[in-house]
C-alpha positions in Angstrom: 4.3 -50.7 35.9 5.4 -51.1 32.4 4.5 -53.7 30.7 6.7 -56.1 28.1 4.6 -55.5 24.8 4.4 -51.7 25.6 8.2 -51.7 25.4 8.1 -54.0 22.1 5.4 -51.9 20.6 7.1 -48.6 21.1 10.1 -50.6 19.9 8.5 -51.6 16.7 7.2 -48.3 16.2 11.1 -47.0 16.5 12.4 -49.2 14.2 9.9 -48.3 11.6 11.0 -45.1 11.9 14.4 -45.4 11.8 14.5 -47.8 8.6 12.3 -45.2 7.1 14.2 -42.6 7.6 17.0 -43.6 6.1 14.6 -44.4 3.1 14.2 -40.5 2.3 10.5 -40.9 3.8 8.8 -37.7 5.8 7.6 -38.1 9.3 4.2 -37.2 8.2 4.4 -40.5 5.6 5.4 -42.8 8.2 2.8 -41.3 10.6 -0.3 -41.7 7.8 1.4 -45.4 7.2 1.6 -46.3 11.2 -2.3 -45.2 12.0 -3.3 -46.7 8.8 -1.8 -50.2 10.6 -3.4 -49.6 13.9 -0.9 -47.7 15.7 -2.8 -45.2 18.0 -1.6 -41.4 17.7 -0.4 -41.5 20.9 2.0 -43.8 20.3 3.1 -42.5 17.0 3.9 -39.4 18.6 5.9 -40.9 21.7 7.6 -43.2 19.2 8.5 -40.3 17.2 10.0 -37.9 19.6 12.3 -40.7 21.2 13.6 -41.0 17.5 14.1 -37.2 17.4 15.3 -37.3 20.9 18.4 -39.9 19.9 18.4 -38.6 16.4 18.6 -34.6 16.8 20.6 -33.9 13.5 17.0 -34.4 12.4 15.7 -31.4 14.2 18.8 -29.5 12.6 18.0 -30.2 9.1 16.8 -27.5 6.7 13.2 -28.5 4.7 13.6 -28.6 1.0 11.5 -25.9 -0.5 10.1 -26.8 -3.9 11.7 -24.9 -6.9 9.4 -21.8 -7.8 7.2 -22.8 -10.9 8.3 -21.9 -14.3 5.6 -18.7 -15.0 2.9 -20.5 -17.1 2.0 -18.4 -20.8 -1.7 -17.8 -21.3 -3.7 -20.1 -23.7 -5.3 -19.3 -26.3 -9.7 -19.7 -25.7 -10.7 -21.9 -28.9 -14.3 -20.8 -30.1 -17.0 -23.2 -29.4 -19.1 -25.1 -31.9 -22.2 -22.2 -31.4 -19.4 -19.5 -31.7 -18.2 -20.6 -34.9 -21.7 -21.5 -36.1 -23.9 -18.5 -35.2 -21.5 -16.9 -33.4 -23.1 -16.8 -29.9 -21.5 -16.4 -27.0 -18.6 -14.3 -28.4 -16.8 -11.8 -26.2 
């Protein structure tokens, strides 16, 4: 038996999805957002993999990997007060 408001709730949950994908926002985001409004998990997940299911150019697309860091040059160790004063602590 399925029930009107299950079929509203999942289509909320779709539509949230879809809008937000189109917004440049990760399925993990919109996950964190949905529990964080009372969504259950369960439904999260159904709701997601009917969008994937309709959508799958989303299951085709690459993730973005970060740019590698720019290597990072030491710093210079300042002395301390005690290091400059009496000269404790000095390597």
């Amino acid at each position: 038996m399925v029930v009107l408001r299950d079929i509203d709730y999942m289509k909320n949950i779709i539509a949230y999805i879809e809008k937000n994908m189109s917004r440049g926002y990760t399925l993990d985001q919109m996950r964190f957002t949905l529990m964080q409004h009372g969504y259950s998990r369960a439904a999260i997940d159904r709701g997601i993999r009917t969008y994937e299911h309709n959508h799958p150019v989303i299951k085709l697309m690459p993730k973005v990997e970060e740019p590698a860091a720019a290597p990072v040059e030491p710093v210079e160790e300042k002395k301390g007060f005690f290091s400059k004063m009496f000269g404790f602590f000095s390597k």
